[in-house]
VEXLUM-433948 format. One line per field, with one value per residue (C-alpha): residue in one letter; z, x, y; chain. Coordinates in Angstrom, 1 decimal. Each point is the difference from the previous one (the first is absolute). Layout:
res = c(A,...)
pz = c(Z,...)
px = c(X,...)
py = c(Y,...)
chain = c(A,...)
// end
This chain:
res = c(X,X,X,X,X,X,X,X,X,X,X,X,X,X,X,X,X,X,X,X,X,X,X,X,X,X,X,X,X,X,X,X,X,X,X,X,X,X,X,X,X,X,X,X,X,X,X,X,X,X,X,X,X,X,X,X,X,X,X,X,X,X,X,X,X,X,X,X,X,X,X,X,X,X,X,X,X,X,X,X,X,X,X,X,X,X,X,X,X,X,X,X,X,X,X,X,X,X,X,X,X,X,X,X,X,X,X,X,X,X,X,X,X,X,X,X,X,X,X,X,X,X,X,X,X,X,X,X,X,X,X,X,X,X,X,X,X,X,X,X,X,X,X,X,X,X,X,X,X,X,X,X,X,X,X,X,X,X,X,X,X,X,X,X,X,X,X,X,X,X,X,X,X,X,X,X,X,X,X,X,X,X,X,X,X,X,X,X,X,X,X,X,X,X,X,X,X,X,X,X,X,X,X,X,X,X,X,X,X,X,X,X,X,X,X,X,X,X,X,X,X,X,X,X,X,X,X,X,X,X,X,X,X,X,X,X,X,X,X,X,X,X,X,X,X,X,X,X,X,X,X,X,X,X,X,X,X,X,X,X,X,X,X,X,X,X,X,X,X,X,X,X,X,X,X,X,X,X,X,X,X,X,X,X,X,X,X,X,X,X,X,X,X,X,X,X,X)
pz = c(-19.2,1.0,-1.4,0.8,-0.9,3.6,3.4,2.2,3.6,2.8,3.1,3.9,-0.2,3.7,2.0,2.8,3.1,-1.0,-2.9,1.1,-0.7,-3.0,0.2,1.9,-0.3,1.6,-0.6,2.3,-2.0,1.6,-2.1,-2.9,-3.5,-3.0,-4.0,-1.6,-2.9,-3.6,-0.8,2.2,-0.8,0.9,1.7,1.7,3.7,1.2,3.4,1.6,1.2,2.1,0.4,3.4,-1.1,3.3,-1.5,-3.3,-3.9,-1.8,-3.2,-1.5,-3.0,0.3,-3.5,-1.8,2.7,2.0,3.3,2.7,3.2,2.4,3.8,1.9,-3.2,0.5,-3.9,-0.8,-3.1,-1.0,-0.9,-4.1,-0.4,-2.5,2.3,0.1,2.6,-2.1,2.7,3.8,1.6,3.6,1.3,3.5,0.3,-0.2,-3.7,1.5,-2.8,0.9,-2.1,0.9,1.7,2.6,1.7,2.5,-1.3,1.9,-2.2,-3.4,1.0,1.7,-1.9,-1.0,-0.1,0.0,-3.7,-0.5,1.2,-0.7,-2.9,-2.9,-3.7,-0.7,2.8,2.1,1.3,-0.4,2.1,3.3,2.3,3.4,3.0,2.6,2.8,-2.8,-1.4,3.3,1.0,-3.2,0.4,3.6,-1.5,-3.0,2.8,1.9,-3.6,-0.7,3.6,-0.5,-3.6,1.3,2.3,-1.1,-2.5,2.4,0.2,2.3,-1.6,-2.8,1.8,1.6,-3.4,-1.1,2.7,-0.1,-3.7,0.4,2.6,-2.4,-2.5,2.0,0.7,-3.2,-1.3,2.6,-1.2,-3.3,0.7,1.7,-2.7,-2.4,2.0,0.6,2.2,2.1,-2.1,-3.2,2.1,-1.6,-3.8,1.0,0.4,-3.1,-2.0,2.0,-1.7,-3.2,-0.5,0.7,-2.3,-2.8,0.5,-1.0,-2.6,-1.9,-2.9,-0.4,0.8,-0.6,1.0,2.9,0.4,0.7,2.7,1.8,-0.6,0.9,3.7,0.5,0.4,-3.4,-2.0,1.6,3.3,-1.6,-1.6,3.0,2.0,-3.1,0.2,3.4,0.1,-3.2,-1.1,-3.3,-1.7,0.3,-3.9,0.1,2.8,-1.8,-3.5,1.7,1.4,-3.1,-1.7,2.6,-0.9,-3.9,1.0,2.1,-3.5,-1.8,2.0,1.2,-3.1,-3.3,-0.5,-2.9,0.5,-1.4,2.5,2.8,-1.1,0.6,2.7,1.9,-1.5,-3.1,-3.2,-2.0,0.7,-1.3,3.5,2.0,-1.5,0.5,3.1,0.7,-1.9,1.9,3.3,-0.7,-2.8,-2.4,-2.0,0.9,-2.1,0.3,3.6,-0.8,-2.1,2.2,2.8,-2.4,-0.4,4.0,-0.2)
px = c(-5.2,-3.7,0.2,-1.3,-0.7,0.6,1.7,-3.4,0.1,-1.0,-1.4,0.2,-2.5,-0.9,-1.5,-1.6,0.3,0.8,-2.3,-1.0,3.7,1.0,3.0,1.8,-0.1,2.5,0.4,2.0,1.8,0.2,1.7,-1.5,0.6,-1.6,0.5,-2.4,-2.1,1.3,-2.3,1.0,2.1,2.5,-2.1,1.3,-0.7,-2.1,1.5,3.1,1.1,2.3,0.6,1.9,1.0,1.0,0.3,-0.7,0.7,-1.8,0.9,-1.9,1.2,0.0,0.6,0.7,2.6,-0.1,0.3,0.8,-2.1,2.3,0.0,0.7,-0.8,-2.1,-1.3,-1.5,-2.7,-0.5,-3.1,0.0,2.5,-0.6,-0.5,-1.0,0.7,1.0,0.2,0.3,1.3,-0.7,0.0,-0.2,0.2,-2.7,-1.1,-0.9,-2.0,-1.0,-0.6,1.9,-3.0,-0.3,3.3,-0.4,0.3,3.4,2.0,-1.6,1.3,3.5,3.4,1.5,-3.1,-0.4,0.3,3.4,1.0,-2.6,-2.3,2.0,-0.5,3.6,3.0,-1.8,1.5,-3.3,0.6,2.6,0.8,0.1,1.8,-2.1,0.0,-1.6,-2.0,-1.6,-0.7,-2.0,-1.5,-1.5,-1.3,-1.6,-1.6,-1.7,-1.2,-1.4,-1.8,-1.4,-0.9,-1.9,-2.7,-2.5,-0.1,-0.7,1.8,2.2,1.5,0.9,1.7,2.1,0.5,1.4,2.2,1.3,0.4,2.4,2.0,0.5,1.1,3.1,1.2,-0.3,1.4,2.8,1.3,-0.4,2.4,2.1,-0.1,1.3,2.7,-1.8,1.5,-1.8,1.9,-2.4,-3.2,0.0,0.9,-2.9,-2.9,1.4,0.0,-3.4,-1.8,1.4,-0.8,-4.0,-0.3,2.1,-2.7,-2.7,1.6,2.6,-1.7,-0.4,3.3,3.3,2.6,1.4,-0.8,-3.8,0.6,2.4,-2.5,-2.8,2.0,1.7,3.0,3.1,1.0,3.1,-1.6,-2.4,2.6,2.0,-2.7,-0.1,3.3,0.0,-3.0,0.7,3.5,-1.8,-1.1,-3.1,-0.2,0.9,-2.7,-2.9,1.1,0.0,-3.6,-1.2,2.2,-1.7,-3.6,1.5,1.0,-3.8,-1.7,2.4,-0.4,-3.6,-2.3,0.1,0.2,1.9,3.7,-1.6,-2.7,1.9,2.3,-3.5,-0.8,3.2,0.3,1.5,-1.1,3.0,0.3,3.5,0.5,-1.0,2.1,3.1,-0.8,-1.0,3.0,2.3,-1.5,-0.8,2.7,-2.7,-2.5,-3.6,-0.7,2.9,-1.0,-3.9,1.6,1.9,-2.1,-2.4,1.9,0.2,-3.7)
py = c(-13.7,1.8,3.4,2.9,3.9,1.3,-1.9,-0.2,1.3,-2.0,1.6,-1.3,-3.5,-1.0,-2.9,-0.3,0.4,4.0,0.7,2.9,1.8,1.0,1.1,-2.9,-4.0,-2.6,-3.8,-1.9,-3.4,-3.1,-2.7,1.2,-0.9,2.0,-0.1,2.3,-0.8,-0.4,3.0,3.2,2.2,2.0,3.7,2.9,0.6,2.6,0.1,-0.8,-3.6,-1.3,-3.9,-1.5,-3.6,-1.8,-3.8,-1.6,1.3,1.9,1.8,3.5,2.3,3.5,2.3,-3.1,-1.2,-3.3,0.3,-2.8,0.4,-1.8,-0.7,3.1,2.4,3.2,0.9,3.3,0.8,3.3,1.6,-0.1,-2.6,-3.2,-3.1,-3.4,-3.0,-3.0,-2.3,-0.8,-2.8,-0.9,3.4,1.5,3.9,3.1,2.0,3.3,2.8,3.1,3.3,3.3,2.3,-3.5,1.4,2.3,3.9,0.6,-2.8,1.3,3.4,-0.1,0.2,-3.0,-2.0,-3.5,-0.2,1.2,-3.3,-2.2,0.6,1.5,-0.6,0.2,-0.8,-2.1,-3.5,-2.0,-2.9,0.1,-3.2,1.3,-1.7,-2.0,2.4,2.4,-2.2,-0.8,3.2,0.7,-3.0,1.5,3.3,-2.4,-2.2,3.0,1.0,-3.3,-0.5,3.6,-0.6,-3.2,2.1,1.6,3.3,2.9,3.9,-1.3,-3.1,2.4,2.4,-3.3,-1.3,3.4,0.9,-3.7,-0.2,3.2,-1.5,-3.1,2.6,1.8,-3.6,-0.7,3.2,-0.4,-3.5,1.4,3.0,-2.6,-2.3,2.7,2.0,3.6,1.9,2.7,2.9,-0.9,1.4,2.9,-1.9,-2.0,2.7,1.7,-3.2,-1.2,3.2,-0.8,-3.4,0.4,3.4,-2.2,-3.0,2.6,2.1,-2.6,-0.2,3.6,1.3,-1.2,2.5,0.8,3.6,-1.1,-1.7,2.6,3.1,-2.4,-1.3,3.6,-0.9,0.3,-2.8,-0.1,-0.6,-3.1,-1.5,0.2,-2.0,-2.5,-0.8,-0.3,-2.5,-2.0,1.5,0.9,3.5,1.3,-0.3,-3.8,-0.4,1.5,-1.9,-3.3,0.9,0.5,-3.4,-2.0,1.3,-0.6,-3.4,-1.0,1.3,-2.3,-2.8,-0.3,1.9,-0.1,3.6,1.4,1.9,2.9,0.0,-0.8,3.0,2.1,-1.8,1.2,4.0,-0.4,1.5,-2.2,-3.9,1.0,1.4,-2.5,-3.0,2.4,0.0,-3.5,-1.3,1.9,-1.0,-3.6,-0.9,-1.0,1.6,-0.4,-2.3,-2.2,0.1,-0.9,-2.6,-1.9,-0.1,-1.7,-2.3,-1.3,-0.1)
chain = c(A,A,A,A,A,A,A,A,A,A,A,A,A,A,A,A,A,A,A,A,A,A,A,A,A,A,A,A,A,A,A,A,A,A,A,A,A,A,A,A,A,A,A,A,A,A,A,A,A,A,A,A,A,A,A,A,A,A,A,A,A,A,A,A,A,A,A,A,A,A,A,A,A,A,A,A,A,A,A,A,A,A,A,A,A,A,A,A,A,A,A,A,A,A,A,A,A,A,A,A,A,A,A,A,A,A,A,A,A,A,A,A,A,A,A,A,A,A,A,A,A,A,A,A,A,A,A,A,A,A,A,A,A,A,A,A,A,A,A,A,A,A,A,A,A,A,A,A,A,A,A,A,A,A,A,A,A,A,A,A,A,A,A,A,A,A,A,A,A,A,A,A,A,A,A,A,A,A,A,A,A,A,A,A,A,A,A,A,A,A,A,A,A,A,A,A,A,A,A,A,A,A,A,A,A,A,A,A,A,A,A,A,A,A,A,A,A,A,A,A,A,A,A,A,A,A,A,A,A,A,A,A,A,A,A,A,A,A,A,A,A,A,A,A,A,A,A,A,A,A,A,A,A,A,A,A,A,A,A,A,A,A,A,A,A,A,A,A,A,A,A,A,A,A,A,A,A,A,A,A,A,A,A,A,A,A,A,A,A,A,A,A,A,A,A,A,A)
// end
């Protein structure tokens, strides 16, 4: 296994005929088949990512998991998750990347954003197969993206490829929601929860309780872990120590950093802390954990 001292970020790559936007990039897959090279590795995203698999096979891990891209499967990728496509296999669909300030303002600002359903750290279904009435009408909003993305970079293709892209993202979001049961009561569990989860992507390895997060978002503890519960039917405690198990178990897996500094590395003055934590999250101690998953390598 290539080791590491830190999981390297990988920011939005783009080809032509849009080189001139940095902020969006589209491929469209026709038949393709893809094994990447012995040598790369395994990188976090610097953007987000969704993948529309039409036909063909294709598998890609995310955090260390395989995942099957099947016919009919919409797969999202989350800005700062550990990914790497180890093959594809005669694949027709679109791989659509765009950063966050591409969207327009209005989605970046509204409750229940398109990240509460889409692109969550912890709690998100990854990969969805969608029927073929959905699947086509996805594939229309992905075809005017690719015809637009095809002209010529001017100010008005990107404000297109904006508005478009966020009309691809409430489908999305809605065969998502769909996909997973929410009813319309959990709007307001949603922009609680929505608030939560991008203040505890900045500040998870600085704070771990509860109390933080509340004061921080204004709202009590009963109140977050409310919305928790209602999203993920977990506490707001058991969402923030996963967050930070998950970071544990990308450090395990990917670097060669030592327990002690990975205990740093996520708040912790005592390594002691961390491993309670880990092993009571993940059922095995770090580094049982960095052990075994050595061992598939």
């Amino acid at each position: 296994m290539h080791m590491v001292k830190d999981i390297a970020y990988v920011d939005l790559a783009h080809t032509a005929p849009s080189e001139a936007l940095a902020s969006f990039m589209l491929r469209r897959f026709e038949h393709a088949s893809f094994r990447p090279p012995v040598a790369e590795v395994p990188h976090r995203h610097n953007y987000q990512e969704i993948f529309i698999v039409q036909s063909g096979h294709g598998v890609h891990a995310i955090d260390g998991q395989a995942i099957d891209l099947l016919p009919r499967t919409v797969s999202v990728i989350t800005k700062g998750q550990v990914h790497i496509v180890e093959h594809l296999t005669n694949l027709t669909g679109w791989l659509i990347r765009f950063s966050e300030e591409f969207l327009p303002t209005d989605m970046l600002g509204q409750p229940g954003q398109y990240q509460t359903a889409l692109f969550q750290q912890l709690g998100a279904i990854h990969t969805i197969t969608v029927d073929a009435a959905d699947l086509a009408e996805l594939a229309r909003v992905a075809e005017l993206l690719e015809a637009e993305w095809s002209q010529p970079s001017t100010l008005e293709q990107e404000r297109i490829l904006r508005h478009l892209l966020a009309v691809l993202l409430i489908k999305v979001e809605r065969v998502f929601q769909a996909s997973a049961g929410s009813p319309g009561q959990q709007r307001e569990a949603n922009q609680v929860y929505q608030r939560f989860v991008t203040l505890l992507e900045q500040d998870f390895a600085r704070h771990h309780d509860v109390r933080y997060y509340a004061v921080a978002l204004g709202v009590s503890t009963i109140r977050l872990s409310r919305s928790s519960g209602t999203i993920l039917g977990k506490t707001t405690k058991q969402v923030i120590d996963e967050r930070i198990v998950l970071e544990a178990k990308r450090y395990l897996h990917y670097t060669d950093m030592s327990i002690t500094d990975i205990a740093v590395a996520l708040g912790y003055s005592d390594p002691f802390h961390l491993s309670k934590t880990f092993k009571r999250i993940a059922g095995v101690s770090p580094q049982a954990f960095r052990d075994e998953r050595q061992k598939m390598t």
